[in-house]
N, C-alpha and C positions, 0 to 999 in steps of 0.2 A: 504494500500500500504506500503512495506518497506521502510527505513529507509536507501535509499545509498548515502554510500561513498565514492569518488573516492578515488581509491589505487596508489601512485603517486610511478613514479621511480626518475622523478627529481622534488623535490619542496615538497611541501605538510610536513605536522610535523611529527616530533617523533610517532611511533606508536607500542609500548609496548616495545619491545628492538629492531628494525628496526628504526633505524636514522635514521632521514632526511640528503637528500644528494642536497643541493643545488644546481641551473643547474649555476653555475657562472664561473666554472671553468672546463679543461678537468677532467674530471671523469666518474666512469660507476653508474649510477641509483641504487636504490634498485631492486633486482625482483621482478614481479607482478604472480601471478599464478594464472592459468584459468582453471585450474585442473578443477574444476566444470560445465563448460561452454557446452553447447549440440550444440551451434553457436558459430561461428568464432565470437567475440568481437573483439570490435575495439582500439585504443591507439590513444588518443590525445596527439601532439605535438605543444606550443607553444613557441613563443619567439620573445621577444624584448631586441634590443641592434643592434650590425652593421652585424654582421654574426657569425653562428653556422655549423658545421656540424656534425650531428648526425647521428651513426648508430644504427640500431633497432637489437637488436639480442636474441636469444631463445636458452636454455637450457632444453636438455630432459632428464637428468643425474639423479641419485638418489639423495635425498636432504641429506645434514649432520646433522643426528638424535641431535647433538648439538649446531648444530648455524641454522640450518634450511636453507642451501646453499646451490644450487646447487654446482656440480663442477665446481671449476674456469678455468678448462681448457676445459671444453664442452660446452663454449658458441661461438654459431656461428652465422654470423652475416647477417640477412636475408637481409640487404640493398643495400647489393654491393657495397661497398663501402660508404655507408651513404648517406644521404638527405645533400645539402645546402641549410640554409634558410639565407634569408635576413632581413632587419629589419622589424621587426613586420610580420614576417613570419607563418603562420602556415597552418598544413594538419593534417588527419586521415588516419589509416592503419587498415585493418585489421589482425587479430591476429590469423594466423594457430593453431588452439586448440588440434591439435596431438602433440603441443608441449607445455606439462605446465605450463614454466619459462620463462618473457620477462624481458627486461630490454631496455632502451637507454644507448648509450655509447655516450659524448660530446668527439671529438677528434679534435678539434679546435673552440674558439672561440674567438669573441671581443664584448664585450655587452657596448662599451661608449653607454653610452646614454638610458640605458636600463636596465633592470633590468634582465637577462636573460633567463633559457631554464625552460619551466615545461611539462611535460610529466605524463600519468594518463592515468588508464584505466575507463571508467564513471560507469561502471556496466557488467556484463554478463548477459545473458539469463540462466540458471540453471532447473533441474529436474520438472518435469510439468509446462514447460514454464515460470517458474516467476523469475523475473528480480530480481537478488540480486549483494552486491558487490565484484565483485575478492575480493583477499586477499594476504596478504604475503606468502610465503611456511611457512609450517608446524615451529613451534618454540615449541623447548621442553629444558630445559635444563637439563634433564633427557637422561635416556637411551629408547630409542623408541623401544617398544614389537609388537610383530602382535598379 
């Protein structure tokens, strides 16, 4: 059996040159991309502290052959307006895999008491059914050739 890792947008460490972006404050996640994926994969969202609200959003945009980004202006925000969680709140979503690039976006929150938001994909399903982990988009610091 493989070896998975969940690929986190908020929480989770440093992962080659993709930061960790802790969920304690408003910010947007790293992307996760399911580019791979044959199933809709899912995205866990948790969180402790008094309240969060989080939106989920997707990026179907070409990546920047230098930093490995979508475009920052082609992320749209599948939640409609975001989830509110409460403390010690959490849910799962599944993850439309016509569109590559997810991310969480925190757009308010208060974590007294808590440690706050972590967000991860746990795995996708992948090419003859076997279960491996998302990953970051593409990272080159190079010029990317076809």
């Amino acid at each position: 059996m493989a070896n998975l890792t969940p690929i986190y947008s908020h929480g989770g460490a440093t992962v080659n040159n993709w930061i960790a972006v802790p969920g304690t404050t408003i910010s947007a996640g790293r992307p996760i991309s399911i580019a791979q994926a044959i199933q809709d994969p899912a995205i866990q969202i948790i969180f402790t502290g008094t309240s969060v609200t989080v939106l989920l959003e997707g990026n179907g945009g070409p990546l920047d052959p230098t930093t490995g980004n979508p475009p920052s202006t082609d992320w749209i925000d599948y939640s409609n307006g975001g989830y509110v969680l409460a403390a010690n709140g959490f849910f799962s979503k599944f993850l439309e895999r016509s569109v590559p690039c997810w991310r969480t976006r925190i757009t308010a929150i208060n974590i007294t008491g808590g440690s706050g938001l972590v967000s991860y994909c746990p795995g996708i399903i992948g090419i003859h059914n076997v279960i491996v982990s998302a990953s970051y988009p593409f990272f080159d610091s190079g010029t990317r050739t076809s």
